[in-house]
N, C-alpha and C positions, 0 to 999 in steps of 0.2 A: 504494500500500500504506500509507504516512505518511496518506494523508487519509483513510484508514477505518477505520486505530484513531486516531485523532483523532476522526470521525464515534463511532465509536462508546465513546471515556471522554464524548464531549459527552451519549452516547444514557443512559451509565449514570449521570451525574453528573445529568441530569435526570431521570432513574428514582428517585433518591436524594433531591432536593431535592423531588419530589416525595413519597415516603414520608414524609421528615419535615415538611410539610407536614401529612400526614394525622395522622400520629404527634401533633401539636400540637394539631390541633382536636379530634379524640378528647381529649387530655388537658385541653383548656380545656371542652368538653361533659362528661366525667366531673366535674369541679372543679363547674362549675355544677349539674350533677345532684346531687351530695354539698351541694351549701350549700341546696339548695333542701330535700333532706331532712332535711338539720340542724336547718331550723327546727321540726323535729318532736320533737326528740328529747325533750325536757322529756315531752309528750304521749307519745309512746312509754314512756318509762320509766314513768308515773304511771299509765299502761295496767296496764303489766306485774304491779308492785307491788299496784295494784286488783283483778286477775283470781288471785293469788296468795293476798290477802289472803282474798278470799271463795272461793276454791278450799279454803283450809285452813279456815274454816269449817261448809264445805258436807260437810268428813269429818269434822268431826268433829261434826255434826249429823245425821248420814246416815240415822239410825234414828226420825229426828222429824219433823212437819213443818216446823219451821222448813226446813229443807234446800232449802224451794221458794224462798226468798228469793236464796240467796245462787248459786243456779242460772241464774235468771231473769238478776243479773245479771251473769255469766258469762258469759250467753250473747250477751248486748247487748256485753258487752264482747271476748268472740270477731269479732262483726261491724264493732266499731273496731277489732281487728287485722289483720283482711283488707285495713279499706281501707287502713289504717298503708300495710302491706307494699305496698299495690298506687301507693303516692306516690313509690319508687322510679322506676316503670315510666310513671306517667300522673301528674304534677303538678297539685295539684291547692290553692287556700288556704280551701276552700271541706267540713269534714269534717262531715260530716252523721251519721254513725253515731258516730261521737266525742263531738261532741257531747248523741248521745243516750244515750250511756256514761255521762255525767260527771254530764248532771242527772240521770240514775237509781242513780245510785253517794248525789250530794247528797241525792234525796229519801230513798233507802233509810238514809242516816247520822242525816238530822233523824225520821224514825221512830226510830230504834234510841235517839237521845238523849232523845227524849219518854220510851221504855219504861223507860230506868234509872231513871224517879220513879213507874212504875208498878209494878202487880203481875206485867206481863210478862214481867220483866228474870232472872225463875230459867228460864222458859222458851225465852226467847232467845237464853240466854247459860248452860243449863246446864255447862258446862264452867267457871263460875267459881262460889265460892264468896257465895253472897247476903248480903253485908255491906255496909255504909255504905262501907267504902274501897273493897274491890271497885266497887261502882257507879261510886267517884268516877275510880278509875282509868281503866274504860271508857269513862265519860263524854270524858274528857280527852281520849282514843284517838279516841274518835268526834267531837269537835270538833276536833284536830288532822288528821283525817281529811279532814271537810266543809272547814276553812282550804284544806288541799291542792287538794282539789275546786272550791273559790271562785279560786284562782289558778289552776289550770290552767284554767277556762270563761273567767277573762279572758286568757290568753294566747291561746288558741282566736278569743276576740274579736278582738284583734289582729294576730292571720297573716289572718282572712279578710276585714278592712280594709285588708291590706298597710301596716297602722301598726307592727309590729315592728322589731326594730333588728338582727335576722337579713335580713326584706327590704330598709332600706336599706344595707348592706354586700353584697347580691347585687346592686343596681344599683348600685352605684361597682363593684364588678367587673366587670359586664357594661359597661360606660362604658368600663373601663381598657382590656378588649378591645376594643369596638369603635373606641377610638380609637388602639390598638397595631395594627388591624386597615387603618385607614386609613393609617397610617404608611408601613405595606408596599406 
């Protein structure tokens, strides 16, 4: 009777050490899944902010054709949300819709900066008043805009070279595991 509830604290206590076992590597697989999507975030965010800013354009253009501009890329930048989201589930340093975001975000800004020294600039931009400051404001808007666009295509450049300094702090992680992993 003694040797099998001894047989069996040994059966639960390896039930145990096995759970947390599992409990671990889940927990060190989530950690690694989260640093891997981290290195997105910047790109996420500047999505976001991009798809917002010409979302609140595209209403308040709604009744002109400019409206096809800010539509068009919306919609480019709906299809680098998808893959965003889908870098959770399928890793990935390689974004191809993103980066088709970001030069059509760029070219569509150095248009818009051309039109404030043309006569386009009341029709592009009816919702502001056609004055020298207004122009210069937008201008500014719209070069501070393309700057954002210029850094985020080079961060973009550097996740899908694995030159990032998000990817070498996920290999010294993956290192500290697998050499914790040897340990054991």
């Amino acid at each position: 009777m003694k040797i099998a509830v001894n047989q069996r604290q040994k059966h639960i206590q390896s039930k145990d050490k096995l759970l947390a076992i599992k409990i671990e590597k889940n927990r060190q697989d989530m950690s690694l899944k989260s640093m891997q999507f981290n290195r997105f975030m910047l790109i996420r965010y500047a999505t976001a902010i991009f798809f917002f800013v010409n979302l609140y354009w595209a209403l308040i253009m709604r009744h002109t054709w400019v409206v096809i501009i800010p539509v068009i890329v919306m919609f480019v930048s709906g299809l680098a949300i998808v893959e965003q989201i889908k870098l959770f589930g399928q890793h990935t340093n390689q974004l191809i819709y993103s980066k088709l975001f970001f030069r059509t975000q760029l070219v569509v800004n150095i248009g818009l900066i051309i039109s404030t020294m043309t006569p386009l600039f009341p029709s592009l931009f009816q919702f502001v008043n056609n004055t020298s400051q207004n122009r210069y404001i937008v201008l500014v808007s719209l070069l501070l805009g393309a700057g954002a666009v210029l850094f985020v295509n080079k961060r973009l450049t550097l996740i899908a070279s694995n030159r990032d300094k998000y990817y070498s702090r996920l290999m010294a992680y993956q290192a500290i595991l697998k050499k914790n992993k040897e340990m054991n």
